[in-house]
C-alpha positions as CSV (number, residue, x, y, z in Angstrom):
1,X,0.0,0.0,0.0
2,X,2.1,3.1,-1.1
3,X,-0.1,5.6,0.0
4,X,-1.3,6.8,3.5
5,X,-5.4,6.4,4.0
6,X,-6.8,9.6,5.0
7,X,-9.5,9.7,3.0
8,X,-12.1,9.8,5.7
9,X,-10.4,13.2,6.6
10,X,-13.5,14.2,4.7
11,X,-17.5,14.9,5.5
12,X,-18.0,11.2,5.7
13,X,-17.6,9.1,8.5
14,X,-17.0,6.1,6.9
15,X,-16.2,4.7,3.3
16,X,-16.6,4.5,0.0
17,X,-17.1,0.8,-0.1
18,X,-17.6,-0.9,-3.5
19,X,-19.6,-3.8,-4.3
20,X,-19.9,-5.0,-7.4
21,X,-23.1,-5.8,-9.7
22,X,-21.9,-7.1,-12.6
23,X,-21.3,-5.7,-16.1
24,X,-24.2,-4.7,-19.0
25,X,-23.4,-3.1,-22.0
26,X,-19.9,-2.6,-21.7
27,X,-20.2,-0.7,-17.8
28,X,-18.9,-2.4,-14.7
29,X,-22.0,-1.6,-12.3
30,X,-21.0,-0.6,-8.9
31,X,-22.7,0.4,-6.0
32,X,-20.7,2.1,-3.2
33,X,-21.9,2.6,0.1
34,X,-20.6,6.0,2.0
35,X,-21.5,7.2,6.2
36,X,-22.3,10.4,7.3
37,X,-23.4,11.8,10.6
38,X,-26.8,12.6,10.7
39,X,-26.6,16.5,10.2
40,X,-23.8,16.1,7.2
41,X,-25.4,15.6,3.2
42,X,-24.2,13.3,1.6
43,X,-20.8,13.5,-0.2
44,X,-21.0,14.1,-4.3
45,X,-19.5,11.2,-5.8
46,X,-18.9,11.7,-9.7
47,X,-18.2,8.5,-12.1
48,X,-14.8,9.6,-14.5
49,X,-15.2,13.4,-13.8
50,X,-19.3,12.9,-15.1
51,X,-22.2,14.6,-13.4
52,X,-22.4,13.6,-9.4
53,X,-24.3,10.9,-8.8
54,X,-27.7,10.8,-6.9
55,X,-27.2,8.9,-3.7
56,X,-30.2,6.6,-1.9
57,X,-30.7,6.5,1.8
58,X,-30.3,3.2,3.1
59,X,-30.6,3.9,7.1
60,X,-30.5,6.3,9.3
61,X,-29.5,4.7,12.4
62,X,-27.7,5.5,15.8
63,X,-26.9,9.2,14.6
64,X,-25.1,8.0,10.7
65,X,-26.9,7.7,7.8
66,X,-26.4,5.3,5.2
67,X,-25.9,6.3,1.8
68,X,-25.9,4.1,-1.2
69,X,-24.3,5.5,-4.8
70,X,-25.4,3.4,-8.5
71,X,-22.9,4.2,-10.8
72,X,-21.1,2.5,-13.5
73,X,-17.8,2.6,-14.8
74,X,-17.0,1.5,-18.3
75,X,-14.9,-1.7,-18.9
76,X,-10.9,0.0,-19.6
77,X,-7.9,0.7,-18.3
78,X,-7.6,3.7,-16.1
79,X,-11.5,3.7,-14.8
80,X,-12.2,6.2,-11.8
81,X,-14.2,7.9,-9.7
82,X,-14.3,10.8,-6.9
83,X,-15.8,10.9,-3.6
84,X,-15.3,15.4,-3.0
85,X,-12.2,15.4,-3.4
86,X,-10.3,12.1,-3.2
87,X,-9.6,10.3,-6.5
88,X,-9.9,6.4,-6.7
89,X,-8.9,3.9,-9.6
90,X,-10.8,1.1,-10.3
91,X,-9.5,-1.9,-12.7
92,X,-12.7,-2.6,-14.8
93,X,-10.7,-4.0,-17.9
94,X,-12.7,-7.3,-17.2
95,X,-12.5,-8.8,-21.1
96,X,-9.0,-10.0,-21.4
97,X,-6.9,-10.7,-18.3
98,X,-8.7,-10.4,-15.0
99,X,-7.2,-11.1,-11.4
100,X,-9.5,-11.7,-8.3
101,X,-8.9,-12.5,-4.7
102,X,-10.9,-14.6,-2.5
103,X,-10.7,-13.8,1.4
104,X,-12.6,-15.3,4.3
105,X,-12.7,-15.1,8.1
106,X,-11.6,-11.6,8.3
107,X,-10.8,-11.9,12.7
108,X,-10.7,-14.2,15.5
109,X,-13.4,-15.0,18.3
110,X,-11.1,-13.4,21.1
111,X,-8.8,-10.5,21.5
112,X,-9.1,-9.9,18.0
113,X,-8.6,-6.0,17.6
114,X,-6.1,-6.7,20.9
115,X,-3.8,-7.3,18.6
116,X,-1.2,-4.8,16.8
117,X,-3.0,-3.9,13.6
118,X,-0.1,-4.3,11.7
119,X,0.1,-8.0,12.5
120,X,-3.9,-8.5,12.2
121,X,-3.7,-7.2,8.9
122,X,-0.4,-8.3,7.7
123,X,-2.0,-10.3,4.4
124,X,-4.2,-7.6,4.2
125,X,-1.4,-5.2,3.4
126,X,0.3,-7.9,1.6
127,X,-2.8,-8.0,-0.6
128,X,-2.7,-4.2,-1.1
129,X,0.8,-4.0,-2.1
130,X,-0.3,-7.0,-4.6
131,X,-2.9,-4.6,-5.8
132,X,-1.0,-1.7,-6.3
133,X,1.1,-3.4,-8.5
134,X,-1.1,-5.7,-10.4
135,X,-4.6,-4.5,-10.0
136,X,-7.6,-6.6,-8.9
137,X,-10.7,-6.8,-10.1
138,X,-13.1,-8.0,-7.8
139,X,-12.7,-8.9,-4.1
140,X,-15.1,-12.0,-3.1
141,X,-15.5,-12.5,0.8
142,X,-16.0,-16.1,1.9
143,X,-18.0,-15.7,5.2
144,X,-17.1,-14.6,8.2
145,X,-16.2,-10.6,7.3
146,X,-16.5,-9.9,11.0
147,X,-16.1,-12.0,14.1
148,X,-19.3,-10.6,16.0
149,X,-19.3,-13.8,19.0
150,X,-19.0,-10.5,21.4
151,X,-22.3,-9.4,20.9
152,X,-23.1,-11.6,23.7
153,X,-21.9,-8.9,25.9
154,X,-23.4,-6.0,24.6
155,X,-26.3,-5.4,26.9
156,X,-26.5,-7.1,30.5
157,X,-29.6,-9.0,30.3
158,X,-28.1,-10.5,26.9
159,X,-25.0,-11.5,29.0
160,X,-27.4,-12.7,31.5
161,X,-28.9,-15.1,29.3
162,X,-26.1,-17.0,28.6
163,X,-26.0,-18.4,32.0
164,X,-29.6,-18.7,32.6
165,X,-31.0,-22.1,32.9
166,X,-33.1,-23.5,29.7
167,X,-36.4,-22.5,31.4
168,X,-35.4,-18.9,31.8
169,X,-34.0,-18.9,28.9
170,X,-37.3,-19.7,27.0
171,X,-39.3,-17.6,28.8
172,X,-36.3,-14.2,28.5
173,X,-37.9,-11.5,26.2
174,X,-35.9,-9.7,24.0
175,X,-37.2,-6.3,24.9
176,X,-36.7,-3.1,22.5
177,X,-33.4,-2.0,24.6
178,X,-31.3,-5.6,23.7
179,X,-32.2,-4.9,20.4
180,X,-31.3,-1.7,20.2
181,X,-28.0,-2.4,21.5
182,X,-27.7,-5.7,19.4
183,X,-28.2,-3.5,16.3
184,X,-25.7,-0.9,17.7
185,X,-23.0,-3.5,18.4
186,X,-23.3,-5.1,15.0
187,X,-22.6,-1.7,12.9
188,X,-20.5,-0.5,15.0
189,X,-18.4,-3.6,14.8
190,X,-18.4,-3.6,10.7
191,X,-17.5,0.2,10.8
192,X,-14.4,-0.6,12.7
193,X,-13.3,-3.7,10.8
194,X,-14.3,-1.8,7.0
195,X,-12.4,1.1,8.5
196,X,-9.1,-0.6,9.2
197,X,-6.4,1.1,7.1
198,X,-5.8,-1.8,4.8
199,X,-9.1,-3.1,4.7
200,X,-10.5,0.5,4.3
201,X,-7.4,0.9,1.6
202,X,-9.0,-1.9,-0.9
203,X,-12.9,-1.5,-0.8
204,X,-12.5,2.1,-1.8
205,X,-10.9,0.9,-5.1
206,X,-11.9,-3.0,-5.7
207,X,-15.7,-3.7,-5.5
208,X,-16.5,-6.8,-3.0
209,X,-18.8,-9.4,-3.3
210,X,-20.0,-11.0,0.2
211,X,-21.7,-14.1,1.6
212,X,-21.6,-14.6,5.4
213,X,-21.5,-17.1,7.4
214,X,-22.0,-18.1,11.4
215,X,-19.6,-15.5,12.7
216,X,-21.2,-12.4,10.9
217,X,-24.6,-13.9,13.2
218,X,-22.4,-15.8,16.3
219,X,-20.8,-18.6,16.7
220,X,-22.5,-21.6,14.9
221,X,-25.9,-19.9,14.5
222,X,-28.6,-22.8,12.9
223,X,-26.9,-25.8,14.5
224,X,-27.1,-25.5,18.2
225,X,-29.3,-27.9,19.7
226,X,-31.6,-28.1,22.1
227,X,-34.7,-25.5,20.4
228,X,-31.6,-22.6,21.4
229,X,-32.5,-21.0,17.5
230,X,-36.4,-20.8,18.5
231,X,-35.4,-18.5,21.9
232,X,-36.3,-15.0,21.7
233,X,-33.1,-13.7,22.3
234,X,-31.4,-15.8,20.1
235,X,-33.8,-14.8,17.2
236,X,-33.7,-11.1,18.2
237,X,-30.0,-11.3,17.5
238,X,-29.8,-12.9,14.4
239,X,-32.8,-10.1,13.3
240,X,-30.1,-7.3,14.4
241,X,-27.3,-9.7,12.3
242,X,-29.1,-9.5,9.4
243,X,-30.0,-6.0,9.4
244,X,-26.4,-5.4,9.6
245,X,-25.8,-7.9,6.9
246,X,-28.2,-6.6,4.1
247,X,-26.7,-3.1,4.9
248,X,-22.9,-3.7,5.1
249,X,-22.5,-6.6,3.2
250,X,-25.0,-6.7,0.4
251,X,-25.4,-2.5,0.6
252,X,-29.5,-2.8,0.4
253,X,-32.2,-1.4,2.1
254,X,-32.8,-3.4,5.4
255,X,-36.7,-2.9,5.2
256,X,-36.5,-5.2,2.2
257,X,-38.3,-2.1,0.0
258,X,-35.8,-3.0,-2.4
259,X,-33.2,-5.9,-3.9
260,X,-30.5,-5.3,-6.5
261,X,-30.9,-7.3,-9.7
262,X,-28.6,-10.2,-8.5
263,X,-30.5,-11.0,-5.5
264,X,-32.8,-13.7,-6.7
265,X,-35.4,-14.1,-3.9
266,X,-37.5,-10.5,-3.7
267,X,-39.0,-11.9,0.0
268,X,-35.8,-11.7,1.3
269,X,-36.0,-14.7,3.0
270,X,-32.8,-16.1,1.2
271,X,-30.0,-13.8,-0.3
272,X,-28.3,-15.9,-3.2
273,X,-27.1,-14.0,-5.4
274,X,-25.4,-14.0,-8.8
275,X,-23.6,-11.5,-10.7
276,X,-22.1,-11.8,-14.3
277,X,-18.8,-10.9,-15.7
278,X,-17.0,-10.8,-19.0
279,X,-16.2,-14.9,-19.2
280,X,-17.3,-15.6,-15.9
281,X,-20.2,-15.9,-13.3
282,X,-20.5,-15.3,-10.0
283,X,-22.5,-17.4,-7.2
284,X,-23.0,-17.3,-3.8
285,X,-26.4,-19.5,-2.5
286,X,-27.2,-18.4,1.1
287,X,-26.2,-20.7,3.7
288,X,-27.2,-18.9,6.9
289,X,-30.8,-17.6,6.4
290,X,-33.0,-21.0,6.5
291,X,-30.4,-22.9,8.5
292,X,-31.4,-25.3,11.0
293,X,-29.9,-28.3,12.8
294,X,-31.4,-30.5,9.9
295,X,-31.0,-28.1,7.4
296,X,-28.5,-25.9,5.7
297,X,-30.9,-24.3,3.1
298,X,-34.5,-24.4,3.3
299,X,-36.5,-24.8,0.0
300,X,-36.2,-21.0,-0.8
301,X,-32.8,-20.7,-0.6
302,X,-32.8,-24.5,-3.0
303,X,-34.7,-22.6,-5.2
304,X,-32.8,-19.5,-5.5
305,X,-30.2,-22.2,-5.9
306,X,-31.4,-23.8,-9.0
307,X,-32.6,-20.4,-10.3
308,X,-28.8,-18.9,-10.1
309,X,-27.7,-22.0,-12.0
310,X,-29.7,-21.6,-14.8
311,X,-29.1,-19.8,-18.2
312,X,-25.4,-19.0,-17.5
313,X,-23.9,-16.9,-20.5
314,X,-22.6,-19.3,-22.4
315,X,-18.8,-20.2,-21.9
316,X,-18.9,-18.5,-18.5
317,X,-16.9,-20.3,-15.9
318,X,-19.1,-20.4,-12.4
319,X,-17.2,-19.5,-9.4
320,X,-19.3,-21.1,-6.7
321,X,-19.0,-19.9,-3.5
322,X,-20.0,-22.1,-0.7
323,X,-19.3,-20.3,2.7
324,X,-17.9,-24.2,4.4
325,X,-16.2,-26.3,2.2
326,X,-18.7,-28.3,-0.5
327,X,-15.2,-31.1,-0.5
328,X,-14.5,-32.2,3.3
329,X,-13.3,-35.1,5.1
330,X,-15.1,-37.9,7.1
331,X,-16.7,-35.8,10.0
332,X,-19.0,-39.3,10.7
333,X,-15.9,-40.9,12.7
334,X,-15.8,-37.6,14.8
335,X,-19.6,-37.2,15.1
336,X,-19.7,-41.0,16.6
337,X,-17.1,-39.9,19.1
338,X,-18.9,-37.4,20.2
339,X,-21.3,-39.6,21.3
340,X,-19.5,-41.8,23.6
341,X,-17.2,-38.5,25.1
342,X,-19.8,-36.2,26.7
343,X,-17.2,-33.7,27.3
344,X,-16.4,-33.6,23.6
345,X,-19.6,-32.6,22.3
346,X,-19.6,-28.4,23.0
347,X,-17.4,-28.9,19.1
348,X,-21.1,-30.6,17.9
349,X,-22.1,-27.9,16.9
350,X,-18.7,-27.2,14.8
351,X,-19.7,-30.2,13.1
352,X,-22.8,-29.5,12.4
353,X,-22.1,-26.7,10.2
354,X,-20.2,-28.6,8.0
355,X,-21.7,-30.4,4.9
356,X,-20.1,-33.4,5.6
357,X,-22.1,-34.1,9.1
358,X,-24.7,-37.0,9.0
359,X,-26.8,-34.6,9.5
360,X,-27.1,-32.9,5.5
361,X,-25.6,-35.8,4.1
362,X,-28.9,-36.2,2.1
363,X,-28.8,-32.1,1.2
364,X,-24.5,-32.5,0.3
365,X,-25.8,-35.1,-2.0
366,X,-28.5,-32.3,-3.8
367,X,-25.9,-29.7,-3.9
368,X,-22.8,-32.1,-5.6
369,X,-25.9,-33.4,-7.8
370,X,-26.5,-30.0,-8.8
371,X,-23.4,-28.8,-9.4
372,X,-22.4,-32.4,-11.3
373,X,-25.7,-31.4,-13.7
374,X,-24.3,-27.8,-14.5
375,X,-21.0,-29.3,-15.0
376,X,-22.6,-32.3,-17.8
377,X,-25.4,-31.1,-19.3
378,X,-25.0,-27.0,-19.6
379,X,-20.8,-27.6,-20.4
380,X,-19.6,-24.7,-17.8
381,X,-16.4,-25.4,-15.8
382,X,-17.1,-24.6,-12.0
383,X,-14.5,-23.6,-9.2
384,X,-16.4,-24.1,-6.1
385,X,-14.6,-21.3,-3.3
386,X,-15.0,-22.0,0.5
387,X,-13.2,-20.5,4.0
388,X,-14.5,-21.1,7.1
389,X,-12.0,-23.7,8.7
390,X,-8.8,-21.9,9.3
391,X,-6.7,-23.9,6.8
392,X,-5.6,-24.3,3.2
393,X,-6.8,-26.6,1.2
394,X,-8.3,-27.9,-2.6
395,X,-10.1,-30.5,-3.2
396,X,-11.4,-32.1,-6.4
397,X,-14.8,-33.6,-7.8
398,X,-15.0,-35.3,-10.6
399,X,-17.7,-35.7,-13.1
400,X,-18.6,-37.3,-16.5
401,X,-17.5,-34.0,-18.5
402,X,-14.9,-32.8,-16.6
403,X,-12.8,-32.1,-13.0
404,X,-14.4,-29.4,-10.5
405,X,-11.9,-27.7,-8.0
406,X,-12.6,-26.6,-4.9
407,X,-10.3,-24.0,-3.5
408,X,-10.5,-23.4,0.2
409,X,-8.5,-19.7,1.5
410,X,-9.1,-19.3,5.6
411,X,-8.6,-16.9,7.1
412,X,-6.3,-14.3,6.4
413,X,-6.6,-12.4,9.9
414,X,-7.9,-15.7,12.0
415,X,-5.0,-17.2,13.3
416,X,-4.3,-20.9,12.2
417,X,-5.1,-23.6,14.8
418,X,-2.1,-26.1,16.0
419,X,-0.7,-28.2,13.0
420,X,-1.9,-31.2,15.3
421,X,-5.5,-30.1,14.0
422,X,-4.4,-30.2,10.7
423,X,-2.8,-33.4,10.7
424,X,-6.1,-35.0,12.6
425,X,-8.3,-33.3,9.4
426,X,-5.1,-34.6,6.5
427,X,-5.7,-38.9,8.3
428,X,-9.8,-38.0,7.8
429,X,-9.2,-36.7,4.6
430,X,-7.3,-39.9,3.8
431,X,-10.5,-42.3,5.1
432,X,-11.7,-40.6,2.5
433,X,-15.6,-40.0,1.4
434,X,-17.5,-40.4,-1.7
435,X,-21.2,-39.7,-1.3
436,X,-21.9,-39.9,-4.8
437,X,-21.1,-43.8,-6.2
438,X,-18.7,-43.6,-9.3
439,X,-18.3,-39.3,-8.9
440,X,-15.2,-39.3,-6.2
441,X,-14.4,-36.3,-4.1
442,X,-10.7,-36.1,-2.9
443,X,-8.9,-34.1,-0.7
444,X,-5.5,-32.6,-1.9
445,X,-2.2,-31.0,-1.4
446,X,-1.9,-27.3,-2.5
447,X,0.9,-27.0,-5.0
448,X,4.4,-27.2,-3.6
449,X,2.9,-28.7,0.0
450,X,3.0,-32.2,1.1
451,X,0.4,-32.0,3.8
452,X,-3.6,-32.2,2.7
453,X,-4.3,-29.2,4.8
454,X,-1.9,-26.0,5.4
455,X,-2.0,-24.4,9.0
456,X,-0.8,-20.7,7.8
457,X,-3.0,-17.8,7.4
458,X,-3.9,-17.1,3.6
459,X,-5.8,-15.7,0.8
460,X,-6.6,-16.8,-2.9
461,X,-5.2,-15.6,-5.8
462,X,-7.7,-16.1,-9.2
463,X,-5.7,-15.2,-12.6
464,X,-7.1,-15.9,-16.3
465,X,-4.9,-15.0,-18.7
466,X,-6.2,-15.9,-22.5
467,X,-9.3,-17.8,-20.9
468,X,-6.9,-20.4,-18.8
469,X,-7.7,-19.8,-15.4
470,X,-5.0,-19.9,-12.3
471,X,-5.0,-20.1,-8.9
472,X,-2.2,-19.2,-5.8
473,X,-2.4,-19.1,-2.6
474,X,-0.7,-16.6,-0.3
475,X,0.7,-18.1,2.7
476,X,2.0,-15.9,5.6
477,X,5.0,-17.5,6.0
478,X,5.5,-20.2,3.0
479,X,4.6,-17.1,0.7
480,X,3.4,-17.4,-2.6
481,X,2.6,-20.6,-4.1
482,X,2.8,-22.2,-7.7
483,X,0.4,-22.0,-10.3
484,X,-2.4,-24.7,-9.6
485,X,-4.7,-24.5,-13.9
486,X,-8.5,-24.8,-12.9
């Protein structure tokens, strides 16, 4: 990052953040979303010099307002755009070569901002300089953008809950102050994360696409047991969680009055979405919204599924992001352990969350099905992206027509567990598990590793060059690796 970030030395309080929404007619569409205080209008923001775009109010909450800008940018070198004052590239020259970077689990469940900045966001700044030099496109977030576990704390009778009994806990209202401070907690948390300097550094200049995951709600939210997701409290939270989540990571309205193109399901119940690129797609099916212990979409978001796979541009390669990892190892051997080691199971609900528990084998069967069908019958080649467990990793799926990689990048500020984890995943991974007769799914070493899974924190590097497609991970301390041709 060669320059110092003082952009927010301006009337704003926060921002820009882009997001992207695809490209039409030769314009990379953008949205970016800009803070104020309550009593400052809202910055002009003007696409290549142009006329100043009109801004939309998202929110007004907690003394900010939330202001959204629809611009686009047209698809060349040297795209830009000014917020006031400040100046700010943008690579939208998305027809021939095109880099991307895949990030997830942006932070750690304790002492997370404890630590020096500069070593939270060391990849982070790695990733700017990477930018600086060789422009990105598109920034695509995995899940997990914030760690918000500490939510739990914000308000005292939602600390008190925690140690309740089950009975109280039933009967605990979530009264209009918790949810107040729920809602306050959660953007206040995304507005110090976006605003980091290196974070803060890229969004203003590479638009983001986002999918969350448990973290951005709490820790394993939809596969606690024990009716915990049909409390009040619970619920009220993950109401405040998505509030925060339409607004800071899908920049939309939070009253649901209205849903960008690539948002397939206008209820809102489910927030899939698909945007399309020059020679490429991208996909992200919702795996929070419907999620229950038995469930990790309900039929809206399998709809929106199935709808988002459907009439890709022809020759576009999907890049399917799946917040856990769609390729895992046998997690039934752990799950029986569980239950003979009582003081095992608080990690059931880790478990749970995964595709590979007993629990969605039957719906990790539909979604490999799904993808195997896109893959065979519509001839797209699919990279499915995941984060959520720490590691490094790919994996591989093969159908009639072709091989699908999956390329799994986590976290690049979480801190990597104990190799000993690793290792314990690499022997599951060499059980093995094929849920699909004759269609294996395997488990492999990244390029230049021996071990199945890679205990460093990382990011993904995507490249295509003259339509043949690249990928690299970043790993803090093995740096970059070799080429791996998806």
């Amino acid at each position: 990052m060669n320059e110092a970030r003082d952009e927010t030395s301006g009337s704003w309080l926060a921002g820009p953040f882009l997001f992207g929404r695809g490209c039409h007619a030769g314009m990379a569409r953008i949205s970016a979303l800009v803070v104020t205080g309550n009593d400052v209008s809202a910055p002009l923001l003007a696409p290549m010099g142009n006329g100043a775009v009109r801004p939309l109010k998202l929110a007004e909450k907690f003394g900010r307002i939330y202001w959204r800008y629809d611009f686009g940018l047209p698809q060349q070198a040297g795209a830009w755009y000014t917020l006031e004052d400040c100046h700010f590239p943008v690579c939208t020259d998305l027809d021939d070569d095109v880099r991307l970077a895949f990030v997830s689990c942006n932070g750690q469940e304790d002492g997370d901002l404890d630590r020096p900045i500069e070593d939270r966001n060391a990849l982070w700044a790695d990733l700017c300089d990477r930018h600086d030099v060789q422009p990105l496109s598109l920034l695509l977030h995995g899940g997990d953008q914030i760690y918000a576990d500490k939510v739990w704390q914000c308000h005292p009778d939602i600390a008190a809950f925690q140690s309740a009994s089950t009975r109280e806990k039933r009967a605990t209202v979530f009264t209009d102050g918790m949810a107040d401070a729920a809602l306050k907690f959660y953007l206040d948390h995304y507005l110090t994360i976006y605003n980091l300097p290196q974070i803060a550094y890229l969004m203003a200049r590479v638009p983001s696409l986002m999918m969350w995951d448990d973290h951005d709600i709490f820790d394993g939210w939809g596969s606690h047991p024990g009716g915990f997701q049909q409390m009040d409290v619970p619920r009220g939270l993950f109401q405040a969680a998505r509030y925060a989540f339409m607004l800071m990571q899908l920049c939309i309205a939070p009253d649901g009055t209205e849903m960008p193109g690539g948002v397939y399901d206008r209820t809102a119940h489910s927030f899939g979405w698909r945007y399309d690129y020059p020679g490429f797609t991208v996909i992200a099916p919702d795996l929070r919204s419907e999620r229950r212990r038995d469930a990790v979409m309900g039929e809206t978001g399998w709809q929106v599924m199935e709808k988002m796979l459907a009439h890709i541009p022809d020759g576009n390669r999907i890049l399917l992001m799946s917040s856990v990892p769609v390729i895992g190892p046998r997690l039934s051997v752990v799950e029986k352990m569980l239950g003979i080691m009582p003081q095992a199971q608080k990690y059931e609900d880790d478990l749970r969350d995964q595709w590979q528990s007993r629990a969605h084998r039957r719906e990790w069967c539909r979604f490999l099905e799904l993808v195997e069908a896109v893959a065979n019958e519509n001839d797209h080649d699919i990279t499915l992206l995941s984060g959520e467990i720490h590691l490094a990793t790919r994996g591989t799926f093969d159908v009639r027509s072709r091989v699908i990689h999956q390329l799994v990048a986590s976290g690049i500020a979480h801190q990597a567990p104990p190799g000993l984890f690793a290792r314990c995943l690499g022997f599951l991974a060499w059980l093995g598990e094929n849920p699909l007769p004759g269609r294996p799914t395997r488990l492999r070493p990244l390029p230049g590793q021996n071990s199945v899974y890679v205990a460093e924190r990382n990011y993904l590097l995507l490249t295509r060059q003259k339509s043949l497609w690249r990928a690299n991970w970043r790993l803090e301390q093995s740096g970059l690796g070799p080429d791996l041709e998806i």
